[in-house]
C-alpha positions in Angstrom: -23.4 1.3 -10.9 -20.2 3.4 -11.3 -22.4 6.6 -10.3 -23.4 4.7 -7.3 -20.2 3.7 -6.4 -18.6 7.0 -6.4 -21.1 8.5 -4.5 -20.5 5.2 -2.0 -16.5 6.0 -2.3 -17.2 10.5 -1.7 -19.3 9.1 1.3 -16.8 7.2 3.0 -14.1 9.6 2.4 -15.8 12.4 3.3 -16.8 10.3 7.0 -13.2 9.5 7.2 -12.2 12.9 7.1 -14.7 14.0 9.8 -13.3 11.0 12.3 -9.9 11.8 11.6 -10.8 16.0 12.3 -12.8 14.8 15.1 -10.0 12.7 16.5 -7.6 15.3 16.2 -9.4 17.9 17.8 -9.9 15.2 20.9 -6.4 14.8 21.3 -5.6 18.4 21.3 -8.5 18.8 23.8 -7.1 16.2 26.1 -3.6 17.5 25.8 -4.5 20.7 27.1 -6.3 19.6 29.7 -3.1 17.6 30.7 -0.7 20.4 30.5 -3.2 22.7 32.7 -4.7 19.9 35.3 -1.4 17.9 35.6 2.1 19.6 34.3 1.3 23.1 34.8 1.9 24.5 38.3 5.0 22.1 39.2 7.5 24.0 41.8 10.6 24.9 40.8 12.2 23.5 43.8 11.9 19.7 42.6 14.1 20.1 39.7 17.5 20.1 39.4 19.0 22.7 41.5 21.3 23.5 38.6 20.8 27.4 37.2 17.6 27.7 34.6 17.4 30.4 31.8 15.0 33.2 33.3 12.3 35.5 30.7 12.0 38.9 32.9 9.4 41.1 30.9 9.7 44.3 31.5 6.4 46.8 31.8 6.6 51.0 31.4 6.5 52.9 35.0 5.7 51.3 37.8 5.4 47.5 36.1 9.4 48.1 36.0 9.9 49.7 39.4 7.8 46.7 41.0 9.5 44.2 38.6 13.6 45.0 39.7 12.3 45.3 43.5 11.4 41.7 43.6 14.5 41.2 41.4 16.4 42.9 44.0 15.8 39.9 46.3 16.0 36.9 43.5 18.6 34.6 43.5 20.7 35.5 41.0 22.8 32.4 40.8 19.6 29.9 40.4 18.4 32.3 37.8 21.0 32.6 35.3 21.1 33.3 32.8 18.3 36.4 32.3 16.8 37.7 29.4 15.1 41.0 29.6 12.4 41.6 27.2 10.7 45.5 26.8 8.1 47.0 24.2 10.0 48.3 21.9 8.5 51.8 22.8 9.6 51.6 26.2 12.7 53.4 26.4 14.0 53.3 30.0 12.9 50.1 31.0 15.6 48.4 30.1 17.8 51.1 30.8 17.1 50.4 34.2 17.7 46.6 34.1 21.1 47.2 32.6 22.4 49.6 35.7 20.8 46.9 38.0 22.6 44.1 36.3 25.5 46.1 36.0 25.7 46.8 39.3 25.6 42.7 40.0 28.4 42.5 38.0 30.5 44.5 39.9 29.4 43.4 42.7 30.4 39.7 41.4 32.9 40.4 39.2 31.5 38.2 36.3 30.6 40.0 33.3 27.3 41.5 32.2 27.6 39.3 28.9 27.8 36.0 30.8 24.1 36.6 33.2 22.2 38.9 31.0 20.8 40.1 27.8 18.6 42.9 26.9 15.8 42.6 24.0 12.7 44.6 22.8 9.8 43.0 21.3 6.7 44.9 19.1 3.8 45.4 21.2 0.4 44.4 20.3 -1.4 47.4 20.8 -0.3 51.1 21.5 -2.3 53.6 23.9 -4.9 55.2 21.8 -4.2 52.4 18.9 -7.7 51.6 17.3 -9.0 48.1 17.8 -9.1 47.5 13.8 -4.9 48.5 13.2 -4.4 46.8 16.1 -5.2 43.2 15.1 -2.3 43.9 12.4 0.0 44.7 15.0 -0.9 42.0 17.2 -0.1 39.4 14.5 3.5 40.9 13.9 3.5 41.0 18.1 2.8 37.4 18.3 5.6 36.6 15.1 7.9 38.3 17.0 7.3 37.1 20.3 7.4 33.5 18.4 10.9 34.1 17.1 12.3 35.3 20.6 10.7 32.2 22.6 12.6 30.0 19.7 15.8 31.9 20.1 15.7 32.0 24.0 14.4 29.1 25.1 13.3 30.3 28.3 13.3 27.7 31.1 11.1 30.2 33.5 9.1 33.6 32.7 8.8 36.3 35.2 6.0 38.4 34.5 3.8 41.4 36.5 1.0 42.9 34.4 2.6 44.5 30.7 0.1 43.4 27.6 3.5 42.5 26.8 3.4 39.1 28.7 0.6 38.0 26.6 2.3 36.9 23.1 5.3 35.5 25.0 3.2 33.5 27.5 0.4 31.8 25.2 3.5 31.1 22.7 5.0 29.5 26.1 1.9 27.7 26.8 1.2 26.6 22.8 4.4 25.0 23.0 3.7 23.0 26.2 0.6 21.7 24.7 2.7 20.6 21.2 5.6 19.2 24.1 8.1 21.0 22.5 9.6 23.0 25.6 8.5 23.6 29.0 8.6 27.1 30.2 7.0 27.8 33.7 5.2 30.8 33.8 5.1 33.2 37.3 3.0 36.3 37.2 3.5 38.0 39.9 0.3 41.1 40.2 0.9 44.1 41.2 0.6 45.6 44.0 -1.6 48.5 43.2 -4.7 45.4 42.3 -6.6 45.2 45.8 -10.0 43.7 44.6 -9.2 42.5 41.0 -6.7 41.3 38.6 -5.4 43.5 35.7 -6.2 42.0 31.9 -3.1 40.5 32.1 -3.8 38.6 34.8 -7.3 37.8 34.3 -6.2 36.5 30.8 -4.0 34.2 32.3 -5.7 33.0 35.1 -9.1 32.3 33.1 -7.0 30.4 30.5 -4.9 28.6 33.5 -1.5 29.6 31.0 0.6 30.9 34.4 2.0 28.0 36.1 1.1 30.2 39.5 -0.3 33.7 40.0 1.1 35.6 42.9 -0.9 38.1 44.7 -0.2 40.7 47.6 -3.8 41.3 48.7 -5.9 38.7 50.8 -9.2 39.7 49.8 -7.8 39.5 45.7 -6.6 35.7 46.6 -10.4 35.1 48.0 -11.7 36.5 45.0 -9.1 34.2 42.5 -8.9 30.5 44.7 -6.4 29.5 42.6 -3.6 32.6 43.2 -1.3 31.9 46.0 -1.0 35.3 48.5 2.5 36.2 49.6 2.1 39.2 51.3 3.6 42.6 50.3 6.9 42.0 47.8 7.1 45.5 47.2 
């Protein structure tokens, strides 16, 4: 009898176990389709028109040079203030946010310390890096990418292509789904994608993690539905 019983008591705790998984991983199901089918994608426009914290991530070469052009026509006062994020490999990118916001200031007269910070984050994977030492670096990428979402608390992120995006924008999105801080994401592609999306992009437009996806080609907005043309911005 006490042989039978446990094996009665083991069954039922071992089905209570597998509801309770079962119902959890429902819930998490359900709250991600939520975030993507009904929060994500909300314009900016109807919130508050006070100033929200802005997540520019910067890309090497022409990811930066595209990047401060359509910064160069932001409004800097509904923005505010901006954090620039860079690999930490990338040595001028930054560089040249810092003479553009520089030259704000002077423009303004408010200082540089008041509208924007510079930062440099560990990339996933370098060019050349083998797949293998990679998926190390990826995990102190995504650590460190963790600990700068905490810190900033970015209240929009401005991104255009860099593998960089990637760690800070799934954080961004992981955090939505747990409802601990919303962060709308805007990739904008580059310019230089005609008929397809860069990994970046893809990445974020098969996992529906941007908000909205910006692209300057017609015939790449017929090929992705769900990206919003706007025409040449650079």
């Amino acid at each position: 009898m006490e042989k039978g019983n446990g094996c009665c008591f083991s069954s039922v705790s071992s089905a209570v176990i597998l509801s309770t998984v079962a119902f959890v991983v429902i819930l998490i199901f359900v709250r991600v389709l939520y975030v993507i089918y009904y929060c994500s994608g909300r314009p900016l426009s109807k919130r508050a028109s006070k100033p929200v914290s802005t997540l520019i991530i910067l890309g090497s070469g022409g990811h930066t040079a595209e990047m401060l052009n359509l910064l160069a026509v932001l409004q800097k006062d509904r923005f505010t203030p901006r954090f620039y994020i860079a690999a930490a490999t990338d040595n001028m990118s930054l560089q040249k946010a810092m003479l553009l916001e520089n030259s704000l200031a002077s423009e303004s007269g408010i200082d540089v310390a008041n509208t924007a910070q510079f930062m440099k984050i560990y990339r996933s994977r370098e060019v050349g890096q083998s797949y293998i030492t990679s998926v190390w670096t990826t995990l102190i990428a995504i650590v460190h990418a963790l600990w700068l979402m905490i810190k900033i608390r970015p209240e929009v992120i401005l991104c255009n292509g860099p593998g960089t995006c990637i760690p800070l924008c799934v954080i961004a999105f992981i955090f939505k789904v747990l409802g601990i801080r919303w962060s709308s994401i805007f990739y904008v592609e580059s310019i230089a994608r005609v008929k397809r999306l860069s990994l970046s992009g893809l990445l974020l437009y098969k996992l529906s993690m941007a908000d909205q996806i910006f692209v300057q080609w017609p015939q790449l907005q017929r090929q992705y539905p769900r990206a919003t043309y706007v025409g040449r911005l650079m």
